[in-house]
C-alpha positions as CSV (number, residue, x, y, z in Angstrom):
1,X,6.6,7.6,-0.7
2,X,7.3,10.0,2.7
3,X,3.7,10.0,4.9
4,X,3.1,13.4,4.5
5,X,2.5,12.5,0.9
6,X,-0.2,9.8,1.8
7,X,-1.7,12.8,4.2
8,X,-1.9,15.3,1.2
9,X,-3.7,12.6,-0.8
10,X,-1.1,11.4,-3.8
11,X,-2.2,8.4,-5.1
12,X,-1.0,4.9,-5.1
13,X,0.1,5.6,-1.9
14,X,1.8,2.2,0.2
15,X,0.1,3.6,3.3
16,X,-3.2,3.0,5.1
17,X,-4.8,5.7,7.0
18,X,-6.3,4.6,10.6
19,X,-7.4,6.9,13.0
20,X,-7.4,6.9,16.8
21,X,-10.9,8.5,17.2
22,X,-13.8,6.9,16.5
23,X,-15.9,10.1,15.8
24,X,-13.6,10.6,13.2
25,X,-14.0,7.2,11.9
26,X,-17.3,7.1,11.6
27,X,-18.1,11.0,10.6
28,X,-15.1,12.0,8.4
29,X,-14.1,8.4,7.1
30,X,-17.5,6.7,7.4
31,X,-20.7,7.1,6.2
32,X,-21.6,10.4,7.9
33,X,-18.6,12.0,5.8
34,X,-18.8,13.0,2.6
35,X,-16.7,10.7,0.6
36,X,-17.3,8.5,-2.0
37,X,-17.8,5.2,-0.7
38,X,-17.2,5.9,2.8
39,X,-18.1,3.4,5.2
40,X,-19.0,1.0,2.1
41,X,-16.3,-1.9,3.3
42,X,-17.4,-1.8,7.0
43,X,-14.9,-1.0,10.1
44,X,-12.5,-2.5,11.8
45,X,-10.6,-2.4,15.3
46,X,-6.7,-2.5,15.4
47,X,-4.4,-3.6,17.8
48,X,-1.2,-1.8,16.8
49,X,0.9,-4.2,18.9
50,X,0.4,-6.7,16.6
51,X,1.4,-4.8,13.3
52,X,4.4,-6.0,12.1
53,X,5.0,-3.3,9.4
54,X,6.3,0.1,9.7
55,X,4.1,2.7,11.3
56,X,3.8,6.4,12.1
57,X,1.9,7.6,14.4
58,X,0.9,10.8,12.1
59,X,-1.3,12.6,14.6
60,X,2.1,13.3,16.8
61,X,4.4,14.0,14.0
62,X,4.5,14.2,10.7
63,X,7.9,15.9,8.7
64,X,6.6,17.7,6.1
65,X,9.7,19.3,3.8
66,X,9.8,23.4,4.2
67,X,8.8,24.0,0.5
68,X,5.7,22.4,1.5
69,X,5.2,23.8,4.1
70,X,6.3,27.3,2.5
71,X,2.6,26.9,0.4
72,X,0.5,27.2,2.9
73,X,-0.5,23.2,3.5
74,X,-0.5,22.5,7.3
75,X,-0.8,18.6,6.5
76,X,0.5,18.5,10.4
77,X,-2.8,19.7,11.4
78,X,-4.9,17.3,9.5
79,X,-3.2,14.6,10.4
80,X,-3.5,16.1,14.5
81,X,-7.2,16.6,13.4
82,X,-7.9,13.1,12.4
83,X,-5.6,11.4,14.8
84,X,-3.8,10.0,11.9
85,X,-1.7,6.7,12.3
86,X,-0.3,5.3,9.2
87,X,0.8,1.5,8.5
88,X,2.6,0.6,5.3
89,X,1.6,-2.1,2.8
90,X,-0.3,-4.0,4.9
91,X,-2.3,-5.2,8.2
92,X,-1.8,-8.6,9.2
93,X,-4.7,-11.0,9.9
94,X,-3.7,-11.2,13.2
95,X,-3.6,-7.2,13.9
96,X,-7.5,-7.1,12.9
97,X,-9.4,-7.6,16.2
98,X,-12.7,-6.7,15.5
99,X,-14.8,-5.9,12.3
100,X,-18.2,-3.9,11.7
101,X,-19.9,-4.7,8.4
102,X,-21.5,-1.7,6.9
103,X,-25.5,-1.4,6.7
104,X,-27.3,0.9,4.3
105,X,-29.4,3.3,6.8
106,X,-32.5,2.0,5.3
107,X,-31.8,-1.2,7.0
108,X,-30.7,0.2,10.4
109,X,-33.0,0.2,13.4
């Protein structure tokens, strides 16, 4: 599956979505979005150094095919918006530097 698949949201995608921005983490991803589930399993910090799968750094450039593009779907600007990188498959233990668990707001102080 090409990225700009994952970006447009087909599913059983090989990719993971991770964004550069932590606003966009938290409010569009997170638990300030709107998504089911977001924010549910927590956060976690990356250090793409240590990935060892293929990557695309989404936010710079993503090749979308013309007849996509030809209706009307700028997935080049959603991905610039979010700051989209994409790894495929998987993240390595060893890529994971940091991790957040997630608190319902009722618990948060």
């Amino acid at each position: 599956m090409a990225p700009w698949q994952h970006v447009m949201g087909v599913p059983d995608s090989p990719w993971i979505s991770l964004t550069s921005d932590p606003r966009v983490m938290y409010n569009i991803c997170g638990e300030a979005g709107n998504m089911a589930g977001a924010g549910a399993n927590g956060y976690i910090a990356v250090d793409l150094s240590r990935v060892t799968s293929e990557t695309v750094d989404a936010a710079a450039r993503l090749d979308v095919p013309d007849h996509i593009r030809a209706l009307g779907l700028d997935l080049g600007e959603t991905a610039f918006r979010d700051k989209e990188l994409l790894v495929k498959f998987s993240l390595q233990g060893n890529a994971v530097v940091k991790y957040w668990p997630w608190a319902p707001a009722s618990s948060k102080s």
